[in-house]
C-alpha positions in Angstrom: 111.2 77.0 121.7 113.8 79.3 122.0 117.2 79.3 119.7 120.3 80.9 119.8 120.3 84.0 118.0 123.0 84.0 115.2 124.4 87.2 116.3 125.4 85.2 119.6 126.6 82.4 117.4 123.5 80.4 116.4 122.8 79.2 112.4 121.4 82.1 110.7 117.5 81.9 109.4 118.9 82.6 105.8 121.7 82.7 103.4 123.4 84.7 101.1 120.9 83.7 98.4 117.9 84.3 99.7 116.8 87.6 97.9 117.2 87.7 94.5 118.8 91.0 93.4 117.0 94.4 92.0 116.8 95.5 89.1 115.8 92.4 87.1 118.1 92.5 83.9 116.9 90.7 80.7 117.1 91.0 76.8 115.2 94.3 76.7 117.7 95.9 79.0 120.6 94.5 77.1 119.5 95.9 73.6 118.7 99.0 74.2 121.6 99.8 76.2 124.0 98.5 73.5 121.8 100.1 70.9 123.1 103.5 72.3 126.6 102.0 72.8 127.2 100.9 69.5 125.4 104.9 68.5 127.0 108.0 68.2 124.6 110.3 70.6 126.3 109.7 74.3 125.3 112.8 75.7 122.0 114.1 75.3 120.8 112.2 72.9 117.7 110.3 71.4 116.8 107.9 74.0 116.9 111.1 76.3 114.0 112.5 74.3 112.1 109.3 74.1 112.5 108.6 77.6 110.5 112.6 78.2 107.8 111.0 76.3 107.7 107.9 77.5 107.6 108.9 81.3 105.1 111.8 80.5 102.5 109.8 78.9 103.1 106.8 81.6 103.1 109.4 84.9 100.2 111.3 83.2 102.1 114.7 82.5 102.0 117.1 79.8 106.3 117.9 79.8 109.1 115.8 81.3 112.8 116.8 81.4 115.5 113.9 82.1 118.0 114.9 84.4 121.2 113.3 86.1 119.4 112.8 89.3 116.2 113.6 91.6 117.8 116.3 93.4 118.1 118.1 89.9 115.0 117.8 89.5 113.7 118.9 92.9 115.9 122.1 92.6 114.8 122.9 88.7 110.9 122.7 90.5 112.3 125.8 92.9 113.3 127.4 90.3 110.2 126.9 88.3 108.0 128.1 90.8 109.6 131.1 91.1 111.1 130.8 94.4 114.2 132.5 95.3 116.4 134.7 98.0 114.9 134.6 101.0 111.5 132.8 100.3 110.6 130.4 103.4 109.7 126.6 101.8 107.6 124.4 103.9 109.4 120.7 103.7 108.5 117.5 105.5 110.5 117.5 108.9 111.8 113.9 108.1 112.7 112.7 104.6 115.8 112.1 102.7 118.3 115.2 102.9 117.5 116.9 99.0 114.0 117.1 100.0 115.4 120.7 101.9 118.9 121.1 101.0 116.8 121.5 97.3 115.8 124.6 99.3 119.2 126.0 100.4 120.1 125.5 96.2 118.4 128.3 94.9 119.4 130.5 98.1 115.7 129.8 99.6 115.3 128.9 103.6 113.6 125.5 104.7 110.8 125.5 107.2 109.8 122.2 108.7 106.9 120.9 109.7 106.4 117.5 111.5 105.0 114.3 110.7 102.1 112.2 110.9 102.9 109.1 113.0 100.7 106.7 110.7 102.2 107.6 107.2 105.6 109.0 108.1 104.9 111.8 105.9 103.8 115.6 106.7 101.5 115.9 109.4 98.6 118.0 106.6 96.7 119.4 109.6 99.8 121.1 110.9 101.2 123.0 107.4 98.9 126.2 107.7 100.6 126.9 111.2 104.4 127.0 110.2 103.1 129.3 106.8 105.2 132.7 107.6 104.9 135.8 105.4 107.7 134.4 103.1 106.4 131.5 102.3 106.9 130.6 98.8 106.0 126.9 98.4 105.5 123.6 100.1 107.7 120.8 98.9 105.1 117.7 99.1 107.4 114.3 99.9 105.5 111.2 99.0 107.4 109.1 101.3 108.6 105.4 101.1 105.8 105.7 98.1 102.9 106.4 99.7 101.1 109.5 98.3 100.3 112.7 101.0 96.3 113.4 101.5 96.9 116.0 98.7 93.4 117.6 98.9 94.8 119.0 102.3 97.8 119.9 101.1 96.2 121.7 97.6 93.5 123.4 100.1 95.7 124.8 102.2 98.0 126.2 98.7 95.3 127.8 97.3 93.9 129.4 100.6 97.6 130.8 101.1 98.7 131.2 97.0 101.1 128.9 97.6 103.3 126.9 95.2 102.9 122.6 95.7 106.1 121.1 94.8 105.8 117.1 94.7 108.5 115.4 95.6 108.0 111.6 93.7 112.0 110.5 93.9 110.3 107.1 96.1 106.2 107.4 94.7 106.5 106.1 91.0 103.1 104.9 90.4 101.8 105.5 94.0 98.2 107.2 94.0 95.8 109.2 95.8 92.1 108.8 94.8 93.2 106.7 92.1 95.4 109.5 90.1 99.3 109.7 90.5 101.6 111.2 92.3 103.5 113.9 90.6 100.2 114.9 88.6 98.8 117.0 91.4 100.8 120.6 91.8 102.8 122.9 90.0 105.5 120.4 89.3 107.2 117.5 90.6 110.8 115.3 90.9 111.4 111.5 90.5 114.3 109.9 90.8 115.4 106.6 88.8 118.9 106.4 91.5 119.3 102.4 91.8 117.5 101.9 94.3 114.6 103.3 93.0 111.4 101.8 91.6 112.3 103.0 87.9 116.1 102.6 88.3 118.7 103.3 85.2 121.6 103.2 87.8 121.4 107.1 88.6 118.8 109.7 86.9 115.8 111.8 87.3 113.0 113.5 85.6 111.5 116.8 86.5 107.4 116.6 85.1 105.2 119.4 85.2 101.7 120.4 83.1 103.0 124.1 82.8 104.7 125.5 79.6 106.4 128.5 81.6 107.4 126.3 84.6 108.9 123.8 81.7 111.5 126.9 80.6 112.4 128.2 83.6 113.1 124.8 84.3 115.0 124.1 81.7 117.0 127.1 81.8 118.8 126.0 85.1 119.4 122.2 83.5 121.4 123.5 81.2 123.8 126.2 82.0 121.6 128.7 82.0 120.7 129.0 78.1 117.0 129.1 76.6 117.8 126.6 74.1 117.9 122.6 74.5 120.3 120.2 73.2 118.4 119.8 70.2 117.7 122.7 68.9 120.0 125.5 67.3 122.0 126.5 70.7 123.7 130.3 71.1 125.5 129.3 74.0 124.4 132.1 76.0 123.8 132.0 79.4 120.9 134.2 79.9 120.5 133.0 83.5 122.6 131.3 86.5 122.2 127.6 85.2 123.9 124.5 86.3 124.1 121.0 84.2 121.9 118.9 85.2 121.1 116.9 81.9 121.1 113.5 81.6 123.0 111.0 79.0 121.7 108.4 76.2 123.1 105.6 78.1 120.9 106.4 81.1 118.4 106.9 79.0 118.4 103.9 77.1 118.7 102.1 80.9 115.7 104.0 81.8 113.7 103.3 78.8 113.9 99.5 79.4 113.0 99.8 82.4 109.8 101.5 82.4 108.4 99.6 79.6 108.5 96.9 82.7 107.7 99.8 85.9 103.6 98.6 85.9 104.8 94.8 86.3 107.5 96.0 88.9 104.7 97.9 90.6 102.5 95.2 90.9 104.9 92.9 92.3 105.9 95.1 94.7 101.7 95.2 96.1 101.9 91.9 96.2 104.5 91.0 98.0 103.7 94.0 100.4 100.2 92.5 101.1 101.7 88.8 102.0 104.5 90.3 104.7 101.6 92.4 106.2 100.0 88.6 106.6 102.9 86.6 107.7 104.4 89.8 110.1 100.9 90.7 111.7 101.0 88.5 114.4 104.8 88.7 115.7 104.3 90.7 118.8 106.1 94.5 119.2 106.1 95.3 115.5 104.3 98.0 114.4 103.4 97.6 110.5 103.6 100.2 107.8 99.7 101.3 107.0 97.9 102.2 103.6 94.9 104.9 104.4 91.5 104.6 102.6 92.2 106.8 99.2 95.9 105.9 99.0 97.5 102.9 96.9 101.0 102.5 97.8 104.0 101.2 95.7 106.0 100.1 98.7 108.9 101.2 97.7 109.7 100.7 101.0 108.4 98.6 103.9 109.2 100.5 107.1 108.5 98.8 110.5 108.7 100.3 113.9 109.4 98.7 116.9 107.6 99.1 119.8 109.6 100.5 122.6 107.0 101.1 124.8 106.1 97.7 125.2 109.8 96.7 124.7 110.5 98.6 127.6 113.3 100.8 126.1 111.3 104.0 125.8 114.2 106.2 127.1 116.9 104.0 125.0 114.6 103.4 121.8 117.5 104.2 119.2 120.1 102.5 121.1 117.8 99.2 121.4 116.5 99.4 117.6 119.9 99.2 116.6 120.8 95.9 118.6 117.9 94.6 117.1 118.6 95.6 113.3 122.1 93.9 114.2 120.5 90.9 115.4 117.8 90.7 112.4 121.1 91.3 109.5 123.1 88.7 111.2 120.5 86.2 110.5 120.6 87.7 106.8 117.8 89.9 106.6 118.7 93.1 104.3 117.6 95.7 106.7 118.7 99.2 107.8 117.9 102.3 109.1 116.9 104.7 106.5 117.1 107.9 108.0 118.3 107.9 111.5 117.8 112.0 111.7 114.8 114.4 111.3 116.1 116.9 108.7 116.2 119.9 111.3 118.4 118.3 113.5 121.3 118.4 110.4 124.5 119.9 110.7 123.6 122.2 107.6 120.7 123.7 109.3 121.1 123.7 113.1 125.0 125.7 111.7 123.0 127.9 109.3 126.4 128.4 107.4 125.1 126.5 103.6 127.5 128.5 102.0 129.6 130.5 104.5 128.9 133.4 106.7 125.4 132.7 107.2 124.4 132.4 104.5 121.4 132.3 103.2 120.1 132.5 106.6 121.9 136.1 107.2 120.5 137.0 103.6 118.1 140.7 104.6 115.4 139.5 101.9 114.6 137.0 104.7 113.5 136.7 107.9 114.8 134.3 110.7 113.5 130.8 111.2 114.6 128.5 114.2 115.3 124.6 114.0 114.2 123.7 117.3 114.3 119.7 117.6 111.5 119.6 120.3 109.1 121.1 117.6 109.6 117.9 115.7 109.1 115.3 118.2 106.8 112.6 116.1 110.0 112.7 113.3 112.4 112.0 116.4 110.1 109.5 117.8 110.0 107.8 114.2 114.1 108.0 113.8 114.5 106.4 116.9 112.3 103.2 116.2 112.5 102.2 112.6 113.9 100.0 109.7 113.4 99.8 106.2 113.0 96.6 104.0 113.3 97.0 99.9 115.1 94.5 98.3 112.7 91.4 99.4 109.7 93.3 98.0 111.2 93.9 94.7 110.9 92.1 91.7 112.1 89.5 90.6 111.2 88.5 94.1 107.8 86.8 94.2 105.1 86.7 97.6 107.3 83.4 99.1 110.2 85.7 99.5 107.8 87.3 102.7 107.6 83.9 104.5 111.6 84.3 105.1 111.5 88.1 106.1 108.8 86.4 108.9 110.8 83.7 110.0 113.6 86.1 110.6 111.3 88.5 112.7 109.8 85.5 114.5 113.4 84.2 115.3 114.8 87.3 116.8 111.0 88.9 118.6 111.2 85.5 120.3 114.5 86.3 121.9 114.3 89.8 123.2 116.3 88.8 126.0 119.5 87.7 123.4 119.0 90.7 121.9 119.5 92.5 124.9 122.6 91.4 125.0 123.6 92.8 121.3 127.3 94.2 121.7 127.4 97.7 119.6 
């Protein structure tokens, strides 16, 4: 039976209450965090060290720096690999923008490749191809937390001598033939930004197994000196450095936290596998997928429309967004993530990062071209999707998918309404 859509003025599906809110704060949170209040060490200080530990042994990692964010960490694994001027770095054509401006940092050029339609991340079978002379490194982005097929990837590195770069700012806890992400190449970048699975409001942690890779990287965290925060600094910068440390309050946040991340994680599987039931029947959505080998952590559950059957092929974006209008006015949390492929971005289609061409212009390099027809799975992607987190976060339990359903019923039911979405 149809209803009126409450976009067009019908009574919404659910309220302003029906998610409960991420992170989960409790007891452990609150001492901690005043613990390092009520201390004297706001900068980098002790619960930044314990949180390195911590996050090493937890992750599976022999060294862990905390930064201020993932994108610090993503840009100290560039410079730990030894990449630099001119170096070409493969990246994922579709991702969140640090996963290649990470590139441009250290004065490197981004080469894309495109995506597999299945898992949204790199398409593994086409990496060899866009390898060019220059090529450096392949940054490896675990998207939405679901790990690449990273005995393709590592195959393809060693044929090549290539440097593997994980990229784990969405995978915490996400595996691939039961081992985790961020414990397969040379080193590797999580963020704990809040909406992340390990969130201490904003934060990062560069991991790697490799004691050189470790100072090199921790000679561009922190201003360029060979010395950390706790030991007996010169002050001398000995390299171009930037400051990328992290602070005790963070820290202290981020300790909490991941004494609770396995619980999160398991939540989070949960509730995955009950919307995967109660979605799999509503007609034109096309679900998220886990291949044999991988074990997701759903940090995010991205659905795709299907246009074709929709009928709005040569409109898809235009459509999908009537729809994700339709779907929030009935009070589902949903969004676009990325509505570009990364190629496509002012930044790389003007090849001006930081003035007169540069690096693109640099002669240590040779040219690349950002094409947007050489990406046309990422496009296809960009056009059709939305991303659902907050419902599949704790403290949210498996009844919380029952209500994303009902909204996705309600609206599917009513294509015609939403056809007549106002943008």
């Amino acid at each position: 039976m149809s209803e009126t859509l409450a976009i067009h003025g019908g009574t919404p599906v659910l309220g302003p209450d029906a998610f409960l809110n991420w992170p989960p704060i409790d007891d452990i949170d609150r001492k901690m965090v005043m613990d390092s209040l009520e201390g004297n060490k706001h900068a980098f200080g002790p619960n930044c060290r314990a949180l390195e530990t911590e996050f090493a042994e937890w992750n599976g990692n022999k060294f862990a720096v905390t930064t201020n964010s993932g994108t610090a960490a993503l840009h100290m694994s560039l410079v730990a690999c030894g990449c630099g001027v001119g170096d070409h770095v493969l990246v994922t054509a579709y991702s969140w923008s640090s996963s290649a401006t990470c590139i441009l940092h250290h004065n490197c050029i981004p080469v894309f490749v495109d995506i597999d339609w299945d898992t949204m991340n790199i398409d593994t079978k086409k990496i060899e191809q866009a390898i060019t002379p220059q090529t450096k490194a392949i940054v490896v982005v675990h998207l939405h937390g679901l790990s690449v097929n990273m005995d393709e990837v590592l195959a393809v590195a060693k044929k090549h001598n290539l440097k593997v770069i994980e990229d784990a700012c969405q995978a915490h806890g996400a595996t691939f033939k039961g081992q985790k992400v961020g414990t397969f190449g040379d080193c590797a970048a999580f963020s704990f930004n809040q909406n992340k699975c390990l969130c201490s409001g904003e934060g990062g942690m560069f991991v790697t197994n490799n004691e050189d890779y470790l100072a090199k990287a921790r000679q561009v965290w922190s201003f360029g000196e060979v010395r950390t925060p706790l030991e007996d600094r010169d002050y001398h910068a000995y390299a171009l450095g930037w400051m990328y440390r992290n602070n005790d309050l963070t820290a202290a946040f981020g300790r909490a936290q991941l004494s609770k991340l396995t619980g999160y994680i398991r939540q989070q599987r949960e509730n995955a596998a009950r919307l995967t039931e109660c979605l799999r029947d509503i007609p034109n959505l096309l679900l998220p997928t886990e291949p044999k080998d991988h074990e997701h952590n759903w940090y995010n559950y991205t659905i795709r429309f299907d246009m074709e059957a929709l009928g709005h092929v040569e409109d898809a974006a235009t459509f999908r967004h009537k729809l994700i209008k339709a779907l929030q006015a009935e009070g589902l949390p949903t969004s676009v993530w990325q509505a570009f492929a990364l190629p496509t971005m002012t930044v790389f289609q003007a090849r001006n990062a930081y003035g007169k061409g540069c690096p693109w212009d640099c002669p240590h390099t040779t040219p690349v071209a950002y094409d947007e027809a050489d990406y046309p799975v990422a496009k296809k992607h960009c056009d059709r999707h939305t991303g659902l987190t907050m419902p599949l976060r704790a403290p949210n339990k498996p009844d919380a998918a029952k209500k994303v359903a009902r909204v996705y019923e309600k609206v599917m039911a009513d294509i015609d309404q939403v056809e007549k979405v106002k943008l």
